[in-house]
TORTORLO-122684 format. One line per 8 residues: number of its first residue (from 1); their letters; for each residue x negated, y negated, z of C-alpha. Coordinates in steps of 0.25 Angstrom, whole numbers, plus 5000, padded with zeros to 4 digits. Example, Ala and Ser with C-alpha at 12.3 -4.5 7.8 and 13.67 -1.06 7.14 Angstrom:
2
1> as> 4951/5018/5031; 4945/5004/5029
! end
This chain:
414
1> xxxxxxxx> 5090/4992/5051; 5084/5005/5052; 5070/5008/5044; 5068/5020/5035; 5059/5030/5041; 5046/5033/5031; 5045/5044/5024; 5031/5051/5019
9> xxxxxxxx> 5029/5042/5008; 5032/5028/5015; 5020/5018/5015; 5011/5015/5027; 5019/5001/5031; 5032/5010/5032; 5027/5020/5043; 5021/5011/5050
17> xxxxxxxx> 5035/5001/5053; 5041/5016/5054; 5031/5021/5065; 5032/5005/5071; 5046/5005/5072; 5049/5020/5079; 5038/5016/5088; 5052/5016/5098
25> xxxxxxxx> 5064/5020/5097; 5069/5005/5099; 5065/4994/5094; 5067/4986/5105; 5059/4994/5113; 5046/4994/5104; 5033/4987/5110; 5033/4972/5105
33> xxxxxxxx> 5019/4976/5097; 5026/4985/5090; 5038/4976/5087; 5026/4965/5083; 5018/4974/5073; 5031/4980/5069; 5036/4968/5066; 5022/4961/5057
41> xxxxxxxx> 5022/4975/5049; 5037/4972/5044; 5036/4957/5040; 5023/4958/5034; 5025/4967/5021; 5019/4969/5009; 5011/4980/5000; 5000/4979/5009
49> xxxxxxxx> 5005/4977/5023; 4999/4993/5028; 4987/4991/5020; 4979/4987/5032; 4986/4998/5041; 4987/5010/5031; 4975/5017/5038; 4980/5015/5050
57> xxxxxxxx> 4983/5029/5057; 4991/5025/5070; 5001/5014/5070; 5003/5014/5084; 4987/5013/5086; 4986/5000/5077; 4998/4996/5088; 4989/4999/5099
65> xxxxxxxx> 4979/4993/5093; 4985/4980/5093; 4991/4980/5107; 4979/4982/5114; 4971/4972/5104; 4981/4962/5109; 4983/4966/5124; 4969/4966/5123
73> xxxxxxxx> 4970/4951/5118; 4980/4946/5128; 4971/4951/5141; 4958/4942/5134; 4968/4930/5132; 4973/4930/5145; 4959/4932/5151; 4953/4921/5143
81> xxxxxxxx> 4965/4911/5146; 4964/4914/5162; 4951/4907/5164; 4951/4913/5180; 4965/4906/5182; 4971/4921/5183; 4984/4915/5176; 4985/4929/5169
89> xxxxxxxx> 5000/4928/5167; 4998/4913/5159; 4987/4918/5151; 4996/4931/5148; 5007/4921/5145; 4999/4912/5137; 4991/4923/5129; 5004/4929/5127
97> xxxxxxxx> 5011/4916/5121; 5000/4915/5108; 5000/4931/5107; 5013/4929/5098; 5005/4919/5087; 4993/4929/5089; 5001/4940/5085; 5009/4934/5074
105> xxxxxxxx> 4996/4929/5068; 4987/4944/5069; 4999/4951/5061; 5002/4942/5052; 4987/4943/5047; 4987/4957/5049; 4999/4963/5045; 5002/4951/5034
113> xxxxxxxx> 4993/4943/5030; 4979/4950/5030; 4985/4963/5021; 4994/4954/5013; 4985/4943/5009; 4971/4946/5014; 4971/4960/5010; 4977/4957/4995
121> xxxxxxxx> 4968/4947/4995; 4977/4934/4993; 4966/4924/5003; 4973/4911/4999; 4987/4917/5005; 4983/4923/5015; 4974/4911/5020; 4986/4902/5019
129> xxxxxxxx> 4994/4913/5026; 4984/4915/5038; 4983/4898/5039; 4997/4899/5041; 4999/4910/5050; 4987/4906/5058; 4992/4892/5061; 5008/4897/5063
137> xxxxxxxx> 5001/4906/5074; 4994/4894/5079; 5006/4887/5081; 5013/4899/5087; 5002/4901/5097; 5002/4887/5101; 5015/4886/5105; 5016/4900/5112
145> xxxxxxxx> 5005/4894/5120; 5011/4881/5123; 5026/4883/5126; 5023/4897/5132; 5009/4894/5140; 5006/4878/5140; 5022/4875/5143; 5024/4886/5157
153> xxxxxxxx> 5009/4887/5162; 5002/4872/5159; 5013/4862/5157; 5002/4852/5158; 4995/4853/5146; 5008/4850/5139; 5005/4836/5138; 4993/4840/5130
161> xxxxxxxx> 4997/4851/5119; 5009/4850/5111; 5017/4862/5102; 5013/4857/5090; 4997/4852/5092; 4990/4854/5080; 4978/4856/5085; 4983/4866/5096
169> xxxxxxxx> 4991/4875/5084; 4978/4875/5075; 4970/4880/5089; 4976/4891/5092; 4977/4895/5078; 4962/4896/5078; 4964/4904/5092; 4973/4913/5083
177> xxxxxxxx> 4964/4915/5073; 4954/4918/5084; 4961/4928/5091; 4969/4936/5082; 4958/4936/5071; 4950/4946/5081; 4961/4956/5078; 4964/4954/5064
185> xxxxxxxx> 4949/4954/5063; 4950/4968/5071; 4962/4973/5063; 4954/4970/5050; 4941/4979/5052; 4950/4991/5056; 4957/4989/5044; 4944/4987/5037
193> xxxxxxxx> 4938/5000/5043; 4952/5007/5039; 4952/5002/5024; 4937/5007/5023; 4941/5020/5029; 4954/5020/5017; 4944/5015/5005; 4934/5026/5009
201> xxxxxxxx> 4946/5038/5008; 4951/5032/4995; 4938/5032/4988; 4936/5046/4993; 4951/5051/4988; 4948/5040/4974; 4937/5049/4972; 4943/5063/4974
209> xxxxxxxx> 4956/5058/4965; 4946/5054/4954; 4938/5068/4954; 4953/5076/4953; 4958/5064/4943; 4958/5073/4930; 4961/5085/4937; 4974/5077/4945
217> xxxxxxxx> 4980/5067/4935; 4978/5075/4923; 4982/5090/4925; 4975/5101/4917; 4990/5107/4914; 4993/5092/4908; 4980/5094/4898; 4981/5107/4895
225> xxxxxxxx> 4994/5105/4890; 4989/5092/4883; 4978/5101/4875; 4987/5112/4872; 4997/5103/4864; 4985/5096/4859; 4980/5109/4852; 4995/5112/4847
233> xxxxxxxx> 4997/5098/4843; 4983/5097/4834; 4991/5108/4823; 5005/5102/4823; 5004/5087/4825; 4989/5080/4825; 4995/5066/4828; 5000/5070/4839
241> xxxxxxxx> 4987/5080/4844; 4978/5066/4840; 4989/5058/4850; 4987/5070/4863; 4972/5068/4860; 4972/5054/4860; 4982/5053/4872; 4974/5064/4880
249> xxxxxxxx> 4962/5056/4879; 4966/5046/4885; 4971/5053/4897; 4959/5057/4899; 4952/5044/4897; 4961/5036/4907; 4958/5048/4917; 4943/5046/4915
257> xxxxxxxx> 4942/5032/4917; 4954/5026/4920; 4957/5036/4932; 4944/5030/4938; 4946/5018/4942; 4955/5013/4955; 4963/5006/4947; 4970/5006/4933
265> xxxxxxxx> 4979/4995/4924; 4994/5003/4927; 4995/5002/4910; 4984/5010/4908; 4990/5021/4920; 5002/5020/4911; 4994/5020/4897; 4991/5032/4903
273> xxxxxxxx> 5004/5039/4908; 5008/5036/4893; 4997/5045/4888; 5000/5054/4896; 5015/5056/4894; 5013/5056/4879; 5006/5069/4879; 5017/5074/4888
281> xxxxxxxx> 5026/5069/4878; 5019/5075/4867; 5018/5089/4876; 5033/5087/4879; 5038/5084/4867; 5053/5081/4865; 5053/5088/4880; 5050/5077/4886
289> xxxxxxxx> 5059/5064/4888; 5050/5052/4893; 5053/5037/4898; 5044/5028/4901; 5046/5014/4908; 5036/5004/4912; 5041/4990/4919; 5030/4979/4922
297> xxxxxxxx> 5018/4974/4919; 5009/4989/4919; 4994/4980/4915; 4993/4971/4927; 4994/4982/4938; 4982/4993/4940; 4985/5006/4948; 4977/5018/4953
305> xxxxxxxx> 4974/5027/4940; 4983/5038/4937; 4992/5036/4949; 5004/5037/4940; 5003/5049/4931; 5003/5061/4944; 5020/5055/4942; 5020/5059/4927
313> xxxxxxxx> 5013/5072/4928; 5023/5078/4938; 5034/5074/4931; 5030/5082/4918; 5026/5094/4926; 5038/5094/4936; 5047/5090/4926; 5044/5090/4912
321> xxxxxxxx> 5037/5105/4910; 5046/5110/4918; 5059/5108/4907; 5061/5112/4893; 5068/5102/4889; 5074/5088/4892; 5063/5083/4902; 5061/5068/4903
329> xxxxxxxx> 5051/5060/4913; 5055/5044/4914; 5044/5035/4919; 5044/5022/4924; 5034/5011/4928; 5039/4998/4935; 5028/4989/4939; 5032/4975/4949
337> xxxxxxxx> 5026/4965/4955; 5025/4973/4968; 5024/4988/4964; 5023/4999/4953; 5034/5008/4953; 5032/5021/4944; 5042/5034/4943; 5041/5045/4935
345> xxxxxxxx> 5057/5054/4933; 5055/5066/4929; 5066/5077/4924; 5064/5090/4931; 5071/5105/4929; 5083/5108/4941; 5076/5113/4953; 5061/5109/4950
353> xxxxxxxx> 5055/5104/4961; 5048/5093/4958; 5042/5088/4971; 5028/5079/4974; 5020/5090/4978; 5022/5097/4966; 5019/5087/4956; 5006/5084/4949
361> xxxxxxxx> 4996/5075/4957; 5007/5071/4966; 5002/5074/4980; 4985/5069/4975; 4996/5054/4969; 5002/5054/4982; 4990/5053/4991; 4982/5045/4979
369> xxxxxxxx> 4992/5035/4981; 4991/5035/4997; 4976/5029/4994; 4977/5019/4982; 4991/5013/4986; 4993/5016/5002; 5006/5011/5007; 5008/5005/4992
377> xxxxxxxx> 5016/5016/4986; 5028/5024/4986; 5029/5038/4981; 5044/5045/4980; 5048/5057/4972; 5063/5060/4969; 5066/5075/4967; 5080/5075/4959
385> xxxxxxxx> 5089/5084/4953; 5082/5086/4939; 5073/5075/4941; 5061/5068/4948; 5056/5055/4950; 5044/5051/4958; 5042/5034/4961; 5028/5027/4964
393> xxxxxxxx> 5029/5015/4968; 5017/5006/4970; 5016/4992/4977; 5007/4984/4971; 4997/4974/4976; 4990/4964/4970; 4978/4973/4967; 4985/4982/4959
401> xxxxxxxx> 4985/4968/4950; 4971/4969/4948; 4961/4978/4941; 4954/4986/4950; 4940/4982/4950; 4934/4994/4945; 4943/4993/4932; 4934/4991/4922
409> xxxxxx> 4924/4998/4927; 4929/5012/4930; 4923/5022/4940; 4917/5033/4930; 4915/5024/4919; 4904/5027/4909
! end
């Protein structure tokens, strides 16, 4: 079945089959350790299956990596088996038969189990997973020794071992656990050294985003706008010019202190897309067609602070101010189980050219999102005849199920 290629927006996980999988222009004629990781990276999915290769520059030297870590391993092994025998080919033969049992036991904790389980913090499965692993690897390493060492080379000792010995399977399991823990435990402080690196640049960009917050998310062309119909609206209708007051301030106070913290209640993000859009409705007037659709629980998920609204504010410059008449913007939030999917459609007068380098914010979102939600979101934009739709999908986590721990106690409280 032939793959798609990724495009510029495709996550981490996709380039990195796509760069595995063209390593050759056959399959068949690919080395079998890029077949063997090729193969881990494809059965063991999920949300976070890149999170402990995101910051990884070169795929082909994480490969080379390996291969030399193990070659490495086989010329120890067939040295400590030899004793001063020089039967290098049996050792060869015999380090060779438990390598399958070692490798299916290193992956599976790396590339499974470990960002899975361990990362997302779920011990008690992942304790009973690595158990179970751990003794199937046992067993596999057992039998490739016996029926592919003990049974051609040393036929004598078969009146002494058995397949199935208990004692023998749970041996060489601790031998596993031994030998393949040195590099998982190598893998685990590069990847630790790398995620310091990746917190280190996200505080830096965290901090630049919240010195350019007001300047970003709120645009001065949006405010003076607010203020100008504010001034007409306090002669001609003081109900409404209390409501712009009322609703402006409270922009302001989710940017101030909400817009601080890492982490926001997604009903409070769209409390504030509703503030928002009502002034909008009440500069629009009877301009303006808006629907507005929200599907799921919004009070039990918490996202990054004004990640939403850069969406809303393209579609009113790029659409709305640009018609007399007839506009209409159509919003819709769908939350799941597994993901947050958000779209904004927006109308749009023939030949504009609506694209996502000219909205607002769009480009700063983009590369926000890259840091918060690495290889957890997608981003498309569809430029239609008379309309434009842009889609964000983000997967979700079981952390984005929890309030951040600085929630109630925001950065520039006070």
């Amino acid at each position: 079945m032939k793959r798609d290629v990724p495009t510029a927006s495709s996550g981490g996980y996709e380039r990195w089959s796509y760069a595995i999988r063209r390593s050759s222009a056959h399959p068949a004629q690919r080395p079998w350790t890029v077949e063997l990781i090729s193969y881990f990276f494809d059965t063991f999915g999920g949300p976070v299956r890149m999170r402990m290769l995101r910051a990884q520059p070169s795929v082909y030297r994480e490969i080379r990596i390996h291969v030399v870590a193990w070659l490495c391993y086989l010329v120890i092994q067939v040295l400590a088996l030899d004793k001063f025998e020089h039967r290098h080919a049996e050792n060869l033969l015999s380090a060779l038969a438990q390598l399958p049992a070692q490798l299916l036991f290193t992956y599976t904790m790396l590339y499974g189990l470990i960002p899975a389980y361990l990362l997302t913090q779920q011990y008690i499965r992942f304790s009973l997973l690595t158990l179970a692993t751990l003794l199937l690897g046992g067993f596999l390493y057992w039998e490739g020794s016996y029926y592919l060492y003990l049974v051609p080379f040393e036929p004598a000792r078969l009146a002494l071992e058995t397949p199935w010995d208990p004692g023998r399977i749970l041996l060489c399991a601790f031998y596993l656990l031994c030998t393949s823990g040195l590099l998982i435990g190598f893998h685990m402080i590069r990847f630790g050294f790398r995620q310091q690196r990746l917190n280190q640049q996200l505080v830096i960009a965290n901090q630049s985003i919240e010195l350019k917050s007001l300047k970003d998310q709120i645009n001065p062309h949006f405010l003076f706008n607010t203020l100008n119909n504010l001034y007409g609206l306090t002669s001609q209708d003081s109900q409404k010019a209390g409501e712009v007051v009322m609703r402006l301030a409270q922009l302001m106070q989710y940017m101030l202190y909400e817009g601080n913290r890492t982490r926001v209640p997604l009903c409070k993000e769209m409390e504030y897309l509703q503030n928002y859009l009502a002034l909008e409705r009440i500069r629009y007037g009877d301009r303006l067609h808006l629907s507005w659709q929200v599907k799921g629980a919004t009070e039990s998920v918490y996202i990054a602070p004004l990640i939403l609204l850069p969406f809303v504010e393209n579609a009113f410059k790029h659409g709305v101010s640009r018609q007399l008449d007839d506009a209409w913007i159509q919003i819709q939030l769908t939350v799941g189980p597994d993901d947050l999917i958000f779209k904004v459609e927006n109308s749009k007068p023939d030949g504009s050219n609506q694209t996502p380098a000219t909205g607002i914010g769009l480009p700063n979102i983009a590369k926000r999102l890259q840091l918060i939600y690495p290889d957890r979101h997608q981003l498309r934009h569809l430029n239609g005849t008379g309309t434009y739709l842009v889609t964000l999908k983000l997967e979700l986590t079981s952390a984005d199920f929890k309030p951040a721990k600085n929630y109630e106690d925001p950065l520039f409280a006070g």
